[in-house]
ZAMARGU-4260 file (C-alpha; in steps of 0.2 Angstrom, whole numbers, plus 5000, padded with zeros to 4 digits):
<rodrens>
0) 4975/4999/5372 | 4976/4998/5353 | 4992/4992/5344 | 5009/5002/5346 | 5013/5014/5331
5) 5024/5008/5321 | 5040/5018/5312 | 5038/5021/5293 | 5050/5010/5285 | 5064/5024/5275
10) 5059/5024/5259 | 5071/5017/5245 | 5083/5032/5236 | 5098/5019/5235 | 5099/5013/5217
15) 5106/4997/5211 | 5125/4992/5210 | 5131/4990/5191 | 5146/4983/5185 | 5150/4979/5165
20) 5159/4965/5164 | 5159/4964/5144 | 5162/4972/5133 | 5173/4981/5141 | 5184/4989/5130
25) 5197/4981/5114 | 5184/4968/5110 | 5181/4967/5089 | 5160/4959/5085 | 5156/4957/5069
30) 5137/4964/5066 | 5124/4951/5064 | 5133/4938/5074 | 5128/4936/5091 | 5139/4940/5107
35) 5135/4938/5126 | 5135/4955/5137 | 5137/4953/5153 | 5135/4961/5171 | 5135/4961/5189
40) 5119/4972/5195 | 5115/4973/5215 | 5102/4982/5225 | 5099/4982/5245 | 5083/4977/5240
45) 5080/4971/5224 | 5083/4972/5205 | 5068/4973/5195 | 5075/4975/5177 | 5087/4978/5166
50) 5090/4990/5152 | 5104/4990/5139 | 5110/5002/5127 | 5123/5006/5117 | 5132/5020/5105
55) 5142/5018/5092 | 5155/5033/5091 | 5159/5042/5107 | 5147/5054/5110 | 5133/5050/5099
60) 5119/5046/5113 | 5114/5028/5118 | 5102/5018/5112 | 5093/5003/5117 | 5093/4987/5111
65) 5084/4977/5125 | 5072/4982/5141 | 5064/4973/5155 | 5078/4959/5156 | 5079/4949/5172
70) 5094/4951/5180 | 5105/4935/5174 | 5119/4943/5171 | 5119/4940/5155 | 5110/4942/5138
75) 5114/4937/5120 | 5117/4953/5107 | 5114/4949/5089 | 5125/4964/5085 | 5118/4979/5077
80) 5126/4982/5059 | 5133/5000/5064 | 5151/4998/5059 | 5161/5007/5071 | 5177/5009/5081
85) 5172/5017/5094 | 5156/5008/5102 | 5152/5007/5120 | 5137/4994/5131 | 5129/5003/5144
90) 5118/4992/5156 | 5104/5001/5168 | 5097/4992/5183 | 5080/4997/5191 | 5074/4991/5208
95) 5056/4991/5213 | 5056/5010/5220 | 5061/5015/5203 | 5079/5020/5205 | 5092/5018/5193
100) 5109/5012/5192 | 5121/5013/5177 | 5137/5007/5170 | 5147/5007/5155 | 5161/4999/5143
105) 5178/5007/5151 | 5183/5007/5133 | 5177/5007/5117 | 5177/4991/5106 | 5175/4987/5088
110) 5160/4984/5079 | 5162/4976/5060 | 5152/4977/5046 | 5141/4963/5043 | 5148/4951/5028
115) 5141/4949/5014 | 5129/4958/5002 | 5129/4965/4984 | 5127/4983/4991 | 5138/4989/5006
120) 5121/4994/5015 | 5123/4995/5033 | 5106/4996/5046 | 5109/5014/5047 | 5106/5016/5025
125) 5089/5014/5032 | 5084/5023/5047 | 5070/5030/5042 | 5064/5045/5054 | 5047/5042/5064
130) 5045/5035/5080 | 5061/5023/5084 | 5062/5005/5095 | 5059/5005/5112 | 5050/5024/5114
135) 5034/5016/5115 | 5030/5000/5126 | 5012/5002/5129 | 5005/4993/5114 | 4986/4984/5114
140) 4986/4970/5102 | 4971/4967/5093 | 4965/4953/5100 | 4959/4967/5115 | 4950/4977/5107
145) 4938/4965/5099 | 4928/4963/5116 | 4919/4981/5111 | 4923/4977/5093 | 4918/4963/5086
150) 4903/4949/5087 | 4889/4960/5084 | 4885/4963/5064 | 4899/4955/5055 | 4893/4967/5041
155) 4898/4983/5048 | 4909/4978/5064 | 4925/4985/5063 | 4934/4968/5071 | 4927/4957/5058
160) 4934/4966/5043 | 4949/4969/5049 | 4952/4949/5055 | 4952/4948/5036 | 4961/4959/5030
165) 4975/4960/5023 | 4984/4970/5034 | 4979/4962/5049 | 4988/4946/5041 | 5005/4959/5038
170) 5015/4949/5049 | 5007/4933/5043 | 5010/4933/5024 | 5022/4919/5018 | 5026/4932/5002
175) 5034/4944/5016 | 5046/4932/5023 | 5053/4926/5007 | 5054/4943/4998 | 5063/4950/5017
180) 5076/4936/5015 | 5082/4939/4999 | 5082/4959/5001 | 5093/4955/5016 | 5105/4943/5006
185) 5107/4958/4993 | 5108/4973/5005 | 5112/4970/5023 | 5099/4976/5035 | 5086/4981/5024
190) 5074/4970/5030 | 5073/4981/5044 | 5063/4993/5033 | 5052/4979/5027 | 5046/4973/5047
195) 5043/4993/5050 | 5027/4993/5040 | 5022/4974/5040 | 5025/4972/5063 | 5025/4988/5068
200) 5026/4981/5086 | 5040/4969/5083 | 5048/4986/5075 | 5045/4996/5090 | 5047/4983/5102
205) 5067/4980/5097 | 5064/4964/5087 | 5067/4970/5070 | 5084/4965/5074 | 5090/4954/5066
210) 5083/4961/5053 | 5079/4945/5044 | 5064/4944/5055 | 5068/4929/5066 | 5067/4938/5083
215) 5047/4940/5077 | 5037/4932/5091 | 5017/4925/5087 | 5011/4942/5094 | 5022/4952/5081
220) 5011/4942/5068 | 4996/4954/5073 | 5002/4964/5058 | 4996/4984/5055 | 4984/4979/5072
225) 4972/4994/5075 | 4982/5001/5092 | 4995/5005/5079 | 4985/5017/5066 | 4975/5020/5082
230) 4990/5030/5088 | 4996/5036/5074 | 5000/5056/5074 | 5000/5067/5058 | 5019/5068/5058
235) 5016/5085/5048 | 5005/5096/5061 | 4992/5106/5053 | 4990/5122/5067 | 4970/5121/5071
240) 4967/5103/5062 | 4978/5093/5073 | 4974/5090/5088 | 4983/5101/5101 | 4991/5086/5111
245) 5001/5083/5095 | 5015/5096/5097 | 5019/5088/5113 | 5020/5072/5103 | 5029/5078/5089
250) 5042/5089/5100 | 5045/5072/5111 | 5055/5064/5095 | 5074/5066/5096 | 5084/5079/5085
255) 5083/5073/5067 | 5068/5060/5071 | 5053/5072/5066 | 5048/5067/5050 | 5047/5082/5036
260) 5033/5068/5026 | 5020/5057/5026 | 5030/5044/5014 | 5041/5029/5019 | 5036/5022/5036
265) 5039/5039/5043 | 5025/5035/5057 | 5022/5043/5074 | 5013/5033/5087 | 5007/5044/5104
270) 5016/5037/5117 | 5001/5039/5126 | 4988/5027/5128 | 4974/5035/5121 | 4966/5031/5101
275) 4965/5043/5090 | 4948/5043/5076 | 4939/5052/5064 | 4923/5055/5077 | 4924/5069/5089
280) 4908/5062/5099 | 4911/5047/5103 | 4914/5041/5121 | 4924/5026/5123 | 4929/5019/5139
285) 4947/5022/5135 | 4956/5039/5132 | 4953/5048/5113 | 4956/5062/5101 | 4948/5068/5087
290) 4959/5066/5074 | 4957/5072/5055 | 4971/5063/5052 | 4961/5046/5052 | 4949/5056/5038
295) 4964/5058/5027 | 4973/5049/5014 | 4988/5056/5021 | 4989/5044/5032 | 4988/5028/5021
300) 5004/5036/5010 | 5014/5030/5026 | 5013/5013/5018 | 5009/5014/5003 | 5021/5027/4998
305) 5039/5018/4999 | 5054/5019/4992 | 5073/5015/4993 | 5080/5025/5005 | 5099/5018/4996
310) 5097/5027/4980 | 5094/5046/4977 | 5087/5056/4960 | 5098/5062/4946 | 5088/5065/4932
315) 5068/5061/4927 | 5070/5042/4928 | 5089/5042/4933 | 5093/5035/4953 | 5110/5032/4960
320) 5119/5026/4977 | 5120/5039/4990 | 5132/5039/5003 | 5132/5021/5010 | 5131/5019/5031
325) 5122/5034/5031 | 5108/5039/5036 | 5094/5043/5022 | 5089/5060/5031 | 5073/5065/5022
330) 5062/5053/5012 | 5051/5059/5000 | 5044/5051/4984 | 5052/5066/4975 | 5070/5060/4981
335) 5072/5042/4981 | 5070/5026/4969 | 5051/5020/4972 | 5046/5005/4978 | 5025/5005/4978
340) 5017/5026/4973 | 4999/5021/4976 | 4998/5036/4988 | 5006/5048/4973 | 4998/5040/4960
345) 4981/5045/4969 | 4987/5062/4974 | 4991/5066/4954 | 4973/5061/4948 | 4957/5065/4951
350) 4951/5060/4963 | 4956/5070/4978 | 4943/5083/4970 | 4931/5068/4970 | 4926/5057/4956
355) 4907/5051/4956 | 4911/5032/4957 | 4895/5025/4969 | 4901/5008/4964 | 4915/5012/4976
360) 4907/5023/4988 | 4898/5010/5000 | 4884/5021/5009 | 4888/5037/5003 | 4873/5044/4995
365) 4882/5055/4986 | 4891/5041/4977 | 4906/5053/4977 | 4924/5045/4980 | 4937/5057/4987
370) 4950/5048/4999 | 4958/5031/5001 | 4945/5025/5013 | 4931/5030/5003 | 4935/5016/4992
375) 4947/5003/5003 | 4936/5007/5019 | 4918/5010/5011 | 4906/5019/5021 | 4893/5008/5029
380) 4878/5010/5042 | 4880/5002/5060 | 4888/5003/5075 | 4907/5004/5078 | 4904/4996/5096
385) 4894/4983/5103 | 4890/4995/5117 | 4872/5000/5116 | 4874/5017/5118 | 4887/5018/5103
390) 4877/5026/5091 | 4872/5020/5072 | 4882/5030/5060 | 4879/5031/5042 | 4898/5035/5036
395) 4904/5022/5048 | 4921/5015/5039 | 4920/4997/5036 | 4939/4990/5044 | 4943/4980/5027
400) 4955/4989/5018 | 4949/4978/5003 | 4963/4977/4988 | 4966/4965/4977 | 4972/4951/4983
405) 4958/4937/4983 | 4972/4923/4985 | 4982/4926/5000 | 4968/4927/5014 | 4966/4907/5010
410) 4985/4903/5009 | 4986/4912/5028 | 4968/4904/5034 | 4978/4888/5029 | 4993/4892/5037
415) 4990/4897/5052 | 4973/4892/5057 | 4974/4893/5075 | 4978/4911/5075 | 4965/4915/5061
420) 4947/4918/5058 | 4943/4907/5040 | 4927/4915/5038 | 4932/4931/5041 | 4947/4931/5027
425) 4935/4921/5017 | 4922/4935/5015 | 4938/4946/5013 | 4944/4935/4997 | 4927/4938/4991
430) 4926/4958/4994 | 4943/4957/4984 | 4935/4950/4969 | 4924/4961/4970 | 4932/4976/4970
435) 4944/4972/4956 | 4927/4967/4945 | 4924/4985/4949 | 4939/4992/4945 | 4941/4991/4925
440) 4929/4992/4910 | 4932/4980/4896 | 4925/4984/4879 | 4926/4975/4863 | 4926/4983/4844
445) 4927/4973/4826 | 4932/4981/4810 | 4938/4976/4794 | 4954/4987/4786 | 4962/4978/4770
450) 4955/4964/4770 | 4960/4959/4791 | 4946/4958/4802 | 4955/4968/4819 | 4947/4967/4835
455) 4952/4983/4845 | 4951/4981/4865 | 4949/4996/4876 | 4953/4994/4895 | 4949/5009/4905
460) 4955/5012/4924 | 4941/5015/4935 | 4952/5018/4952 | 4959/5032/4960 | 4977/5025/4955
465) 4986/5013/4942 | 4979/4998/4937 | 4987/4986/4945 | 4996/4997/4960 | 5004/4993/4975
470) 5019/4983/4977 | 5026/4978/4958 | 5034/4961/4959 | 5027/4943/4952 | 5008/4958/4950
475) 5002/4957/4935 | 4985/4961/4923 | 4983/4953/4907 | 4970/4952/4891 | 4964/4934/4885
480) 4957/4936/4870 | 4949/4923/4860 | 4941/4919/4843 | 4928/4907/4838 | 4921/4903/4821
485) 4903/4899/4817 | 4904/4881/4826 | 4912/4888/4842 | 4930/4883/4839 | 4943/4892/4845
490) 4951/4898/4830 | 4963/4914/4840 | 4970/4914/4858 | 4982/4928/4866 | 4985/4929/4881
495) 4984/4911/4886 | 4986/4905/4903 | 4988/4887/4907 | 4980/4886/4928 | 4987/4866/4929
500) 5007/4874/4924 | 5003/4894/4928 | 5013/4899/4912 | 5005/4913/4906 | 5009/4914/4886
505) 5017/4930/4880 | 5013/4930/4861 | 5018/4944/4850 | 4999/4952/4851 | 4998/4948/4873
510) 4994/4965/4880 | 5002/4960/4900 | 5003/4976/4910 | 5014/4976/4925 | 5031/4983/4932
515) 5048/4978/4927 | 5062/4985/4937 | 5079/4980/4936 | 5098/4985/4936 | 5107/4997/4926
520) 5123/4993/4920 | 5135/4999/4932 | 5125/4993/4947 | 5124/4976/4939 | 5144/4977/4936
525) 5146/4983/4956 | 5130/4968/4962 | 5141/4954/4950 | 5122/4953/4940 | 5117/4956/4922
530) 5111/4972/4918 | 5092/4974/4914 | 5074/4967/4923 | 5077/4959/4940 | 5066/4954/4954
535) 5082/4962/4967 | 5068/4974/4972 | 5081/4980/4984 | 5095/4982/4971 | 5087/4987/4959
540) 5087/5004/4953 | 5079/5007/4936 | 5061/5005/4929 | 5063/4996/4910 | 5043/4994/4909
545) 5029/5001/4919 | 5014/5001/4906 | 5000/5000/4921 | 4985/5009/4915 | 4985/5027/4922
550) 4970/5036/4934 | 4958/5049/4927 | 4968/5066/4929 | 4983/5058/4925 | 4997/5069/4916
555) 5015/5064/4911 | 5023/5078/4920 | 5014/5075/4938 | 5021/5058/4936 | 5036/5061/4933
560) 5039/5071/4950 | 5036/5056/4959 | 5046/5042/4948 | 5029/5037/4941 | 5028/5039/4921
565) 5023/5026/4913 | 5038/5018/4900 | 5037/5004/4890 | 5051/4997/4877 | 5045/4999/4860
570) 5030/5009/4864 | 5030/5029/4855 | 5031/5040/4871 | 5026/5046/4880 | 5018/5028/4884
575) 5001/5037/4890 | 4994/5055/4882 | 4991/5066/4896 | 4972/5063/4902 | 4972/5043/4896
580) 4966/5033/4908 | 4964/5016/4894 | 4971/5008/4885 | 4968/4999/4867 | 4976/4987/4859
585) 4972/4977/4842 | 4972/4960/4838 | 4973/4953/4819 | 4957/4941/4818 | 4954/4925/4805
590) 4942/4928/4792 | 4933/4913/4798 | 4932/4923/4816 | 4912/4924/4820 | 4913/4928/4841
595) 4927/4939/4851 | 4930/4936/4868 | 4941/4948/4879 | 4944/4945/4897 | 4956/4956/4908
600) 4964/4942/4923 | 4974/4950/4937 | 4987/4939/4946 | 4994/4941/4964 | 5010/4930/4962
605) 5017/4927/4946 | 5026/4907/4943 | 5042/4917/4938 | 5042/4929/4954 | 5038/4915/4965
610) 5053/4902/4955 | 5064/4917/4959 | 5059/4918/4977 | 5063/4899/4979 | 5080/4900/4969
615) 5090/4915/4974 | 5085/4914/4992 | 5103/4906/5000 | 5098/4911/5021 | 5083/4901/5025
620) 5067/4888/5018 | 5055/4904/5016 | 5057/4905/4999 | 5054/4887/4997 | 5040/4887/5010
625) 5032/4901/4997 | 5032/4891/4981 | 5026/4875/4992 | 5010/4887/4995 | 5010/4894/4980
630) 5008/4875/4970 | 4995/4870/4983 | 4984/4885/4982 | 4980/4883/4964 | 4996/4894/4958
635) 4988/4911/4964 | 4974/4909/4951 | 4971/4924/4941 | 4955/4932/4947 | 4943/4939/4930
640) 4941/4957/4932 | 4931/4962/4919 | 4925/4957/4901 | 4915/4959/4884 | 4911/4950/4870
645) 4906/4951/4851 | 4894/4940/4840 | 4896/4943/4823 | 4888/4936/4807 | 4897/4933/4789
650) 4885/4947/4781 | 4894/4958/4793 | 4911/4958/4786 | 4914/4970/4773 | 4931/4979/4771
655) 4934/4995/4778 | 4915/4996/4792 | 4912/4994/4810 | 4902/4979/4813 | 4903/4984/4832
660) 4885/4996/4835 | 4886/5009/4848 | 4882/5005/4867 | 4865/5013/4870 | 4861/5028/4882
665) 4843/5021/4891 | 4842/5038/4900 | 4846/5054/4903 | 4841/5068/4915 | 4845/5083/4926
670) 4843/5080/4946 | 4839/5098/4948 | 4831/5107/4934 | 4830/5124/4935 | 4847/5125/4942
675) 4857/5136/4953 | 4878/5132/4955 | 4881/5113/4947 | 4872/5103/4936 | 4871/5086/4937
680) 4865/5073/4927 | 4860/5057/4930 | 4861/5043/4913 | 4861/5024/4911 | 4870/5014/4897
685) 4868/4997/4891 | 4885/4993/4891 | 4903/5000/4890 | 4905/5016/4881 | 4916/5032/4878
690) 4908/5046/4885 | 4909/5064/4881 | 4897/5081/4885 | 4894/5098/4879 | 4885/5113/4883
695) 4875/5126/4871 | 4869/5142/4875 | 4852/5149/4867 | 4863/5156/4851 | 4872/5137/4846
700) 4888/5142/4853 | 4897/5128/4865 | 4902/5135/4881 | 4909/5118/4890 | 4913/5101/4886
705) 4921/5087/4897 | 4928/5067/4892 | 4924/5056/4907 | 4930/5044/4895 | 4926/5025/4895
710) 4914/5023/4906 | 4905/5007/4912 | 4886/5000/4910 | 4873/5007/4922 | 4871/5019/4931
715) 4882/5036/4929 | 4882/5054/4933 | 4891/5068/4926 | 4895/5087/4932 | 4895/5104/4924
720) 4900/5119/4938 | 4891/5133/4928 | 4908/5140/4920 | 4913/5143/4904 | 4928/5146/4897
725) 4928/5166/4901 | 4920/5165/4917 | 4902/5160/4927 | 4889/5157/4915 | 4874/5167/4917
730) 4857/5164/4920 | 4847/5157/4906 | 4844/5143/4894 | 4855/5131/4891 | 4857/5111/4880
735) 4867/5098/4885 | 4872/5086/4872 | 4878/5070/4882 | 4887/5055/4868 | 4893/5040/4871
740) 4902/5030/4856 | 4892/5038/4843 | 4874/5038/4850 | 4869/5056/4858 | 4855/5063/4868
745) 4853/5081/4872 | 4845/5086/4887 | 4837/5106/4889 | 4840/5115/4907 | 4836/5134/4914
750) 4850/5139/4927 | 4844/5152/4938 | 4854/5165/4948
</rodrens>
């Protein structure tokens, strides 16, 4: 006989037993100082977890601020900076048969603003919408994908590129920490804005509180890690571009949570486990979508488009305090005081029509650069997977979002080199000096007026946004320019910069170009600062100088939408003519002046910034830690962008000439000739040169034109769609005249219809 059959055991439906002991009602916690909750949770079985939310008016819907406790009883609350007077703890027990059990505060207790703080911010000043803490708790960290994505071709694997990058070292940087600190010591809670974008897990994961970033763990210093933009959902869906699954997505986020823009840290992760890129055939072991999104710039404005959600527009370059312990609703760059525009600066140029830039453009046999990833992901050929059926793509995006920062990769590889990979932020310290001796033209003229000989310095922008961008404070570009007389002594310097003190020397001829935010008079009054430039990025919330070279397409009234024209004290406005993307400045030379040297430097971390993050920071050693690193990595060296020079002789120097020649077109000539739509044209120059085209039609009359403007030495290529100012131009004969300083060449085509 076999066994007996034995009853099914009744399955579980009872849920736990909950009981809040505190806070129970009357109890008055001040926000930021930490406070036990307590309970008593049983089950007939078991208790698994515990989950505990709170609200802080009656009404107002719970929200969590832990999950996945064990049952002790208790857990300590660093309390959320939501004044209120009529708060309320709910704690939620799960057993192992998923049921759940629920208690709350039998009265409402009192939560106090947290002390302290210039501004009286509250966490709820900056609550940006997006996805919130604890809706998502599913997240890979990066360390698991690099089984398939990494250890195959360091030259085109995703993984290696992004071990070095810069934001995979988000959560790492030394600059972070003490910058967060201060913001925190000026407005309360702020910092919580700061850990959105630089741990997205910590964020999501509830440890953004406090919001000073101690509750980071080592697994939050995975930085912007590839399951976050992995997930990342176009918070503005496009009907028949975004992928279906999105609606669900976006129509999941609670009332008020669906962002209206891309700006800010507004980001939506699928709470799904499934990646989202740019290839609608690949076939990965995990789920996917095919996602546009990843193909967009759109998606890099999340972070690189920030602002401060505390002050609102009033005028053209006029930002004042909106309601404090509100909510910011919606961000936009159009609304609030900015923070970093490299997203709007891009968008206002022009390159999002494409800009022919192969220098930038990696693999792509165009050498057209459209996008963000164009340039900061360049297109290479390989293989995103080691898997040997992955296929070889040739517009395969290399992961290193190379910028400019060549100093920090070896500050973090020092820092923390267990969790690091020193070759890989190696290599990425060397793609950033590259990039930035791509980013600039630098180009040299001598002249002789009255008797002065005047050297005249042109720097032209080459990038699809200002030069420098990205977050302002202690960045800076500079000239060094140099004179020597006819036995190599230096007889002129400006723009000196001593590397053994990192005093950079601001003479009355120094050409520095950087940002200089700062507080207006009655902020100052209302902060107990003086008014004018400070590095209280949080507080501050006027722009005295902003004279960072402009992109190709750039007009003053585009800029101005965003909060990004370019002012300078002292300078004629407006500080740039629409279309300028250079800049000149002049330097009175001696007489005895035989060789001109000109060399544009660019600094990561200023000695002033980097003093002022050691000096004002009050709440921890970060700031100190920073300047530490800073005197022990060489001062944040300043990396040589770009650079020309001069040689003159004394025959040379008669009053009122140019003893500068022309730089020297080597070749010009139409890829396509007869031509149908667009003619292009292929020319190499010598050197650095102002460039400028026209066409002529078969009676002499010009029909187009066009002003690249400065371009490099070497290879270039220009465009002409076949219009004219009235309309297509028709089939026939045409000259192009291409110049560049003063030299020209003139090439015949035939367009064909």
């Amino acid at each position: 006989m076999g066994d007996p059959v034995r009853p099914l055991s009744p399955a579980d439906v009872t849920p736990p037993s909950v009981l809040v002991l505190s806070p129970n009602g009357g109890e008055s916690w001040t926000a930021a100082t930490t406070h036990s909750i307590t309970w008593n949770a049983t089950d007939d079985v078991d208790v698994a977890s515990i989950d505990i939310l709170y609200e802080d008016a009656p009404g107002a819907g719970w929200t969590m601020i832990a999950r996945d406790l064990a049952n002790t009883g208790s857990w300590s609350w660093p309390v959320h900076n939501t004044p209120s007077t009529g708060a309320r703890v709910q704690v939620r027990a799960r057993d192992s048969s998923a049921n759940v059990g629920a208690d709350s505060s039998n009265a409402v207790f009192t939560i106090l603003i947290e002390p302290g703080g210039r501004l009286p911010t509250t966490l709820r000043d900056f609550r940006m919408p997006g996805t919130q803490p604890f809706a998502i708790n599913n997240f890979n960290r990066s360390s698991s994908c690099q089984g398939c994505h990494i250890g195959f071709n360091p030259a085109t694997e995703p993984g290696f590129g992004f071990k070095g990058s810069m934001m995979a070292q988000a959560g790492r940087d030394p600059l972070f920490y003490a910058c967060m600190a201060i913001a925190n010591q000026d407005a309360r809670s702020s910092g919580d804005l700061c850990i959105r974008c630089h741990s997205p897990f910590g964020w999501m994961e509830g440890r953004s509180n406090p919001t000073d970033g101690s509750a980071l763990t080592a697994a939050d210093r995975d930085g912007v890690s590839c399951d976050h933009c992995h997930r990342m959902v176009d918070p503005v869906y496009k009907l028949g571009i975004s992928p279906v699954e999105d609606v669900a997505v976006l129509d999941g986020l609670p009332a008020g949570d669906r962002p209206t823009g891309v700006h800010g840290g507004q980001y939506v992760d699928d709470p799904n486990v499934r990646k989202r890129g740019p290839y609608a055939d690949a076939n990965p072991p995990h789920a996917k979508l095919a996602s546009s999104f990843h193909r967009s710039s759109d998606l890099c404005a999340t972070c690189h488009d920030l602002s401060n959600p505390v002050y609102v527009r009033a005028g053209d370059d006029d930002y004042v305090p909106g309601s404090f312990d509100e909510a910011p609703g919606m961000v936009g760059s159009e609304t609030h005081m900015p923070i970093e525009r490299t997203f709007s600066e891009w968008a206002a140029s022009s390159f999002p029509g494409g800009v022919y830039a192969p220098e930038f453009a990696g693999a792509k046999p165009d050498g057209i650069v459209s996008t963000c990833q164009d340039c900061h992901m360049a297109d290479v050929v390989g293989k995103g997977c080691s898997s040997g059926s992955s296929p070889v793509r040739s517009d395969l995006g290399f992961h290193d979002f190379t910028g400019g920062n060549a100093w920090m990769p070896g500050v973090i590889a020092a820092l923390y080199p267990a969790e690091t990979d020193p070759a890989a932020l190696a290599a990425a310290a060397t793609r950033a000096r590259s990039i930035l001796a791509k980013s600039a033209v630098v180009d040299v003229g001598l002249s002789v007026a009255t008797g002065n000989l005047v050297a005249t310095v042109t720097v032209t922008n080459r990038t699809g946004h200002k030069l420098p961008t990205g977050y302002p404070e202690g960045r800076r570009m500079w000239l060094n320019v140099t004179a020597y007389n006819a036995s190599n002594q230096k007889v002129y310097e400006s723009g000196a910069y001593d590397a053994t003190t990192g005093v950079l020397t601001e003479d009355a001829a120094a050409r520095v170009y950087e940002v200089e935010a700062g507080l207006s008079a009655p902020i100052a009054t209302q902060a107990g600062f003086t008014a004018g430039p400070s590095f209280h990025f949080v507080l501050n919330d006027t722009i005295y100088k902003d004279n960072r070279i402009p992109p190709a397409g750039f007009t003053n009234a585009e800029f101005i939408l965003f909060g990004g024209r370019p002012v300078e004290t002292g300078h004629p406005a407006p500080r740039y003519a629409d279309g300028q993307n250079w800049d000149t400045a002049s330097y009175t030379l001696p007489g005895t002046t035989r060789k001109v040297v000109a060399t544009l430097r660019y600094q990561t971390t200023s000695k002033d910034y980097v003093e002022f993050l050691r000096d004002a920071n009050v709440t921890n050693s970060s700031g100190q830690q920073m300047y530490d690193l800073w005197v022990a990595h060489g001062k944040s060296a300043p990396v040589t962008m770009a650079a020309d020079s001069v040689v003159i002789g004394a025959s040379d120097v008669s009053d009122g000439t140019s003893v500068v020649g022309p730089s020297t077109i080597l070749s010009l000539a139409a890829l396509a000739n007869p031509f149908r739509e667009t003619l292009a044209l292929a020319f190499e120059l010598s050197g650095p040169a102002r460039v400028s085209w026209e066409v002529f039609d078969v009676r002499g009359r010009r029909v187009a034109s066009g002003e690249p403007g400065m371009l490099g030495g070497g290879a270039q290529r220009l465009e002409w769609d076949g219009h004219m100012d009235d309309g297509p131009a028709p089939a026939g004969i045409y000259w192009v005249r291409v110049r560049a300083g003063v030299e020209e060449r003139v090439v015949r085509v035939v367009r064909v219809r």
